[in-house]
C-alpha positions as CSV (number, residue, x, y, z in Angstrom):
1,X,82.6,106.4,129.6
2,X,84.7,107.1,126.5
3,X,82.9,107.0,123.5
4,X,83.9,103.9,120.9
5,X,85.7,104.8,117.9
6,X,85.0,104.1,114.5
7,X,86.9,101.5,113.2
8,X,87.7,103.1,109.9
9,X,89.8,105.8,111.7
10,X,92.1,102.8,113.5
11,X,94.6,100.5,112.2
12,X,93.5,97.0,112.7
13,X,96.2,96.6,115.4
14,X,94.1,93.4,116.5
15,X,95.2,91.8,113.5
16,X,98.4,91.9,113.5
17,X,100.8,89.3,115.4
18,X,102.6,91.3,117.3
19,X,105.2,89.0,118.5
20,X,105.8,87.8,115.2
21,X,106.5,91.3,113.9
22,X,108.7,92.9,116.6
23,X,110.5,89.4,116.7
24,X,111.1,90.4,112.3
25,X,112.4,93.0,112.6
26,X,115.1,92.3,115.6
27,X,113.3,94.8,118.2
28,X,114.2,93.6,122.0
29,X,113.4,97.3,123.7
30,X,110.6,97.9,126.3
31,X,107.1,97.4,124.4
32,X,106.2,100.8,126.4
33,X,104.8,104.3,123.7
34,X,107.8,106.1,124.9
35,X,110.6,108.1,122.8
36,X,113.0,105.2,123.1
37,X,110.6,102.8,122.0
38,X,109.5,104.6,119.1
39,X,113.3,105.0,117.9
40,X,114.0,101.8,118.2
41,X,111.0,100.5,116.0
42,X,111.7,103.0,113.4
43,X,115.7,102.4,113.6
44,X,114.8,98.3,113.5
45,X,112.1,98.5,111.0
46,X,113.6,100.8,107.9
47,X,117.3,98.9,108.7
48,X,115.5,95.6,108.6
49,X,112.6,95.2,106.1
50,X,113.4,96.0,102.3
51,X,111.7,98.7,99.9
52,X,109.7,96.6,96.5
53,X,107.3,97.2,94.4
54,X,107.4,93.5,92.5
55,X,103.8,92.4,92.8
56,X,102.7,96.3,91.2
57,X,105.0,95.2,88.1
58,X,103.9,91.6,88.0
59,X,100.6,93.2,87.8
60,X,99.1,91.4,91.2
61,X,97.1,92.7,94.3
62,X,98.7,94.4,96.6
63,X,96.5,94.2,99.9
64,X,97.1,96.4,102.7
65,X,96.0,94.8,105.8
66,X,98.3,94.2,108.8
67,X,97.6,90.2,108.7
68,X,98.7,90.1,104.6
69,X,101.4,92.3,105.0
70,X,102.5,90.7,107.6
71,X,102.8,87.5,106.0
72,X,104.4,89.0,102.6
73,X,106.9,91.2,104.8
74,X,108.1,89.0,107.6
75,X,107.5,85.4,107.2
76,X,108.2,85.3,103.4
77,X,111.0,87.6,103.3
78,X,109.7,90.1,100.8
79,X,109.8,94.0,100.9
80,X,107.5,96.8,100.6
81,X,106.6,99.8,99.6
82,X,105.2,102.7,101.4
83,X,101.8,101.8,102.2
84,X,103.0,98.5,103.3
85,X,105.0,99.5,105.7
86,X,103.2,102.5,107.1
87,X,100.0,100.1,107.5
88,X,101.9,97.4,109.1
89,X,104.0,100.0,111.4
90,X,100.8,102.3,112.5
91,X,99.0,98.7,113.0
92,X,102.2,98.1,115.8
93,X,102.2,101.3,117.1
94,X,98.8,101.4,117.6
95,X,98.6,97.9,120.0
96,X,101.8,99.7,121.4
97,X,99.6,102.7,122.6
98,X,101.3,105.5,120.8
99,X,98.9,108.1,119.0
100,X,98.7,107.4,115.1
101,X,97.6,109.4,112.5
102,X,98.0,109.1,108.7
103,X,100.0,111.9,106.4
104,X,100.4,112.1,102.7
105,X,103.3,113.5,101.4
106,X,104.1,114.3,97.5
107,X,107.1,112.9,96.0
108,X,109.2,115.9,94.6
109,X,112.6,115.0,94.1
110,X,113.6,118.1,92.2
111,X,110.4,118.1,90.1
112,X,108.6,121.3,89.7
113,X,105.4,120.0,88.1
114,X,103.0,119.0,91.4
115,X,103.2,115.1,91.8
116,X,99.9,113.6,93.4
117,X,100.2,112.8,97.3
118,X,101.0,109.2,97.0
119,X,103.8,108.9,99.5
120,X,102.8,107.3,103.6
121,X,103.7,108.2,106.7
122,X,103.2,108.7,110.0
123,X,102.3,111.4,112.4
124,X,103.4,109.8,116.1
125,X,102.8,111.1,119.6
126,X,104.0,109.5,122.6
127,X,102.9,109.1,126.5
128,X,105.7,110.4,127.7
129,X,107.0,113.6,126.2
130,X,104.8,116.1,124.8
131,X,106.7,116.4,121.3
132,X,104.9,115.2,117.7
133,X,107.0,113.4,115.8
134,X,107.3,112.4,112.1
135,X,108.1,108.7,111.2
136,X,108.9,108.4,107.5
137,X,109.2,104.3,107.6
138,X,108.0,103.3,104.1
139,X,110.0,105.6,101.9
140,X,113.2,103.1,101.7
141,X,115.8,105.6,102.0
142,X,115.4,105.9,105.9
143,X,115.5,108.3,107.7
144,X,116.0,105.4,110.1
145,X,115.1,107.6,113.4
146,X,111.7,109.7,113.7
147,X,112.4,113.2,114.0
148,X,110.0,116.2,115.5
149,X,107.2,118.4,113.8
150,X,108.7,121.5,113.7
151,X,110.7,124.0,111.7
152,X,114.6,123.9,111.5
153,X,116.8,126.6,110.4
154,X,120.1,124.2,110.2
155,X,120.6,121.1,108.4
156,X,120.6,118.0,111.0
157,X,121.5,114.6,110.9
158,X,119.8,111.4,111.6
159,X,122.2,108.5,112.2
160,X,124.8,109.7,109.7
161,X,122.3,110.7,106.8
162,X,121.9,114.8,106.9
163,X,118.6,116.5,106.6
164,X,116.8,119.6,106.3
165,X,113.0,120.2,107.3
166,X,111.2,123.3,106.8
167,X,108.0,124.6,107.2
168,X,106.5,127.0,104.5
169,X,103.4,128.6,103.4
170,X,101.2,125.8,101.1
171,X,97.9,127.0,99.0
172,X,95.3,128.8,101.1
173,X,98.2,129.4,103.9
174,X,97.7,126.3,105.0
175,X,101.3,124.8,106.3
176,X,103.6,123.4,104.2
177,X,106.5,120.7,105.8
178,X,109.3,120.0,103.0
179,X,112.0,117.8,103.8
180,X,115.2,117.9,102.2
181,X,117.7,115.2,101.8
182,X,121.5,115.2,101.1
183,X,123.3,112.7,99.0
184,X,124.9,112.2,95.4
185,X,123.3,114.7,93.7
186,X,123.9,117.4,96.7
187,X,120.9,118.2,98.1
188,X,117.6,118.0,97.2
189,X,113.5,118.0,98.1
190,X,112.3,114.9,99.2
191,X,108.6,115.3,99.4
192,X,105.8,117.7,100.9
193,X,103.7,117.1,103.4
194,X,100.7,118.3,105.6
195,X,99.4,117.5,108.4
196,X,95.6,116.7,107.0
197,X,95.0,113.3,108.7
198,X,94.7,110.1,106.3
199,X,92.8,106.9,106.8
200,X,93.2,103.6,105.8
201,X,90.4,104.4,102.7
202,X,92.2,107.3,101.5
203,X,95.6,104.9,101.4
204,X,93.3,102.4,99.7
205,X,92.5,104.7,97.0
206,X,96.4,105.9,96.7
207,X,97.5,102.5,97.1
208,X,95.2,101.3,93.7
209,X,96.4,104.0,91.8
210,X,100.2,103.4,92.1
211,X,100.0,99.7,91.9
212,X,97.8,99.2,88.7
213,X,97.8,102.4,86.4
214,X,100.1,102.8,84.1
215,X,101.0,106.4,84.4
216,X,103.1,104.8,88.3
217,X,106.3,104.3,88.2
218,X,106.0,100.7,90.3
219,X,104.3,99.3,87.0
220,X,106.8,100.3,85.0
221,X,109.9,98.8,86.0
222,X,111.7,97.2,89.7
223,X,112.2,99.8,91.7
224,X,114.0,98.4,95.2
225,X,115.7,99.7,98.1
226,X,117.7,98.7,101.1
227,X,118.6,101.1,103.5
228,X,121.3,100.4,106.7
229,X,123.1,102.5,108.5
230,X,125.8,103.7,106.2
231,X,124.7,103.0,103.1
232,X,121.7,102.5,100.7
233,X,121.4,100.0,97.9
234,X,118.6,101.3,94.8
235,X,117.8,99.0,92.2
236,X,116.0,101.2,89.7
237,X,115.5,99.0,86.3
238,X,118.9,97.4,85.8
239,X,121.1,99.9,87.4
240,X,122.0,99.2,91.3
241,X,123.8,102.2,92.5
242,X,125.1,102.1,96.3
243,X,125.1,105.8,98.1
244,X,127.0,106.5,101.1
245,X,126.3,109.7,103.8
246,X,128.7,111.7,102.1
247,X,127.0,112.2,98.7
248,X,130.2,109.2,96.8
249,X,128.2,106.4,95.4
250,X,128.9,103.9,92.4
251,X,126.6,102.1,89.8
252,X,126.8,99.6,87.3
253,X,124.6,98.5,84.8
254,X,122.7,95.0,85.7
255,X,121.7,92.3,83.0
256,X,118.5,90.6,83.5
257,X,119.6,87.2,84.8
258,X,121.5,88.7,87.5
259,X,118.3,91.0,88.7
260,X,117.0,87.9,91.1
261,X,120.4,86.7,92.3
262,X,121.3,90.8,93.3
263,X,117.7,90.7,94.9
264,X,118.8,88.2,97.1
265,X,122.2,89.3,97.6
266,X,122.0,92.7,98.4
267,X,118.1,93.6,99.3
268,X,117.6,90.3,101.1
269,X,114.8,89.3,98.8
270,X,115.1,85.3,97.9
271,X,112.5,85.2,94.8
272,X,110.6,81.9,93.9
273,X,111.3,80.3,91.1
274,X,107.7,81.8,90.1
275,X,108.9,85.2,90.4
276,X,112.6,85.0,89.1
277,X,110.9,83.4,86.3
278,X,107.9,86.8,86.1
279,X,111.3,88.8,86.7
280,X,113.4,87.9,84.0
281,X,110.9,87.5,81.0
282,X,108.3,90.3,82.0
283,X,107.2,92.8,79.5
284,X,109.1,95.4,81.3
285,X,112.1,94.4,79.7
286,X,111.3,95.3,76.6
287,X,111.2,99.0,77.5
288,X,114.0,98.8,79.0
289,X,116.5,97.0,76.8
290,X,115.5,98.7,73.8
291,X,117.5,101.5,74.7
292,X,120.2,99.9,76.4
293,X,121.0,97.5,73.0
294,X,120.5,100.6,71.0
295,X,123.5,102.7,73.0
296,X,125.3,99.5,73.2
C-alpha cells in the first residue's frame, strides 16, 4: 500500500473548483495529464488571466490558496502575479494527475548584481511521454507553451515569441538553467533557475517578502501585464508600452486618471470604485510624478 503523503509537499488540489477554473480560462481539451493537455492549459491560462500586483501596492494580503485565488482570478476578474498563478495552476494540474514540483527562479533581466529567487514556476511531468517539462505560467510575458528541461544550442520559438535556454555551471557545480528572451531591447536573460524543489512554505515566505517590504518592486508602483499571442501589453508606473515578436514596440506616457480605465481596456481588469479610487490617489504617485512634473 502506497504510503500517504504529507500534505505540505501537495497543492491543495481538493480546494480548488475545478470546473470553475478550466471553464475561466476557456480550456475545452481532454482533462487527461498528457502533452496536449498540458499545452493547452498553459497556452489558455497565460493568454487568458492577466499579470497584477495591485493588492501588494494597496498594501493588502495577498493569500495564496487555490480557493482565494480562485475567487480573486476568475470570478472577480482580477490578475496575478507569479505565486498566484503557479499556486492556482500546480493546484489544477495536480487533480489533473500530472507530476508537480515547485522551482524558484531569480529575476535577472540584464542585472549583474544576484537578485533573490522570488520568481514561480513549475517543474511538470506527464503520464504519457517521458520528457520534463518547464511551465513558466506566472511570469506575465508567456512563454504561453511549456517547453522541455534540457539544454539548447539554437534559439527556438514558442508560439511566435523566440527563446533561448541554456544549461550552465551554478555555485558548487550544481546546474544552472538560464532562459533567455528576445524582444525590444534584443535579447536578454530572463531569470535562473534550479531544479531544487519548492513548497508551498517556501512560496509563503517569498510571497511575504515581495508583497509587503519595501525594498519589492510590487510595493512600489503598478506593475501589469497582458500577454496574447502576438503581443504583450506592460504597464509599469504610467508608461504602457506594447511589444510585438519582432523586438518593434511603442509607449506613451499615462496620466493617473486614465490608469483604471487602460486597466480595463487593455489588461481586462474592471477596478471597483474602491480600487480606482486606492489607484488614483495612492502614495505611489507621489514618487512617481515628482519626476515626471520636474522634466515636464
Amino acid at each position: 500500500m502506497d504510503e500517504p503523503v504529507d500534505p505540505s509537499y501537495r497543492w491543495k488540489g481538493e480546494e480548488l473548483d475545478l470546473d470553475g477554473y478550466l471553464a475561466g480560462i476557456g480550456f475545452t481539451g481532454e482533462r487527461a495529464p498528457t502533452v496536449a493537455t498540458l499545452r493547452e492549459l498553459v497556452h489558455q491560462h497565460t493568454t487568458t488571466l492577466p499579470f497584477e500586483n495591485l493588492e501588494a501596492l494597496f498594501g493588502r494580503p495577498v493569500p495564496l490558496g487555490p480557493a482565494e485565488v480562485q475567487d480573486k482570478m476568475i470570478r472577480r476578474g482580477r490578475g496575478g502575479y507569479c505565486y498566484e498563478n503557479v499556486s492556482i495552476f500546480a493546484a489544477a494540474l495536480e487533480r489533473l494527475g500530472f507530476g508537480v514540483t515547485g522551482l524558484s527562479a531569480r529575476v535577472t533581466m540584464g542585472a549583474v548584481a544576484v537578485r533573490p529567487a522570488t520568481h514561480a514556476l513549475l517543474r511538470v511531468t506527464t503520464s504519457d511521454d517521458d520528457r520534463v517539462w518547464i511551465c513558466d505560467v506566472g511570469f506575465g510575458q508567456g512563454p504561453s507553451e511549456p517547453w522541455e528541461l534540457r539544454a539548447r544550442p539554437a534559439e527556438f520559438s514558442l508560439g511566435q515569441w523566440r527563446f533561448r535556454f541554456e544549461r550552465r555551471a551554478g555555485a558548487l557545480g550544481t546546474d544552472l538553467w538560464a532562459l533567455h528572451q528576445f524582444g525590444k531591447d534584443g535579447w536578454i536573460e530572463r531569470h535562473t533557475f534550479t531544479t531544487n524543489p519548492q513548497y508551498r512554505i517556501d512560496y509563503e515566505v517569498g510571497n511575504h517578502f515581495v508583497s509587503t517590504s519595501p525594498r519589492s518592486p510590487f510595493t512600489m508602483r503598478p506593475f501589469v501585464q497582458r500577454f496574447l499571442p502576438d503581443v504583450r501589453h506592460v504597464l509599469d508606473g504610467h508608461t504602457l508600452t506594447s511589444e510585438r515578436p519582432d523586438g518593434t514596440a511603442e509607449s506613451r506616457e499615462l496620466e493617473t486618471g486614465e490608469l483604471p480605465g487602460v486597466l480595463r481596456d487593455v489588461f481586462g481588469i474592471d477596478l471597483t470604485d474602491e480600487d480606482a479610487h486606492a489607484l488614483t490617489t495612492g502614495e505611489w504617485i507621489e514618487r512617481f510624478d515628482r519626476p515626471r512634473a520636474a522634466t515636464g
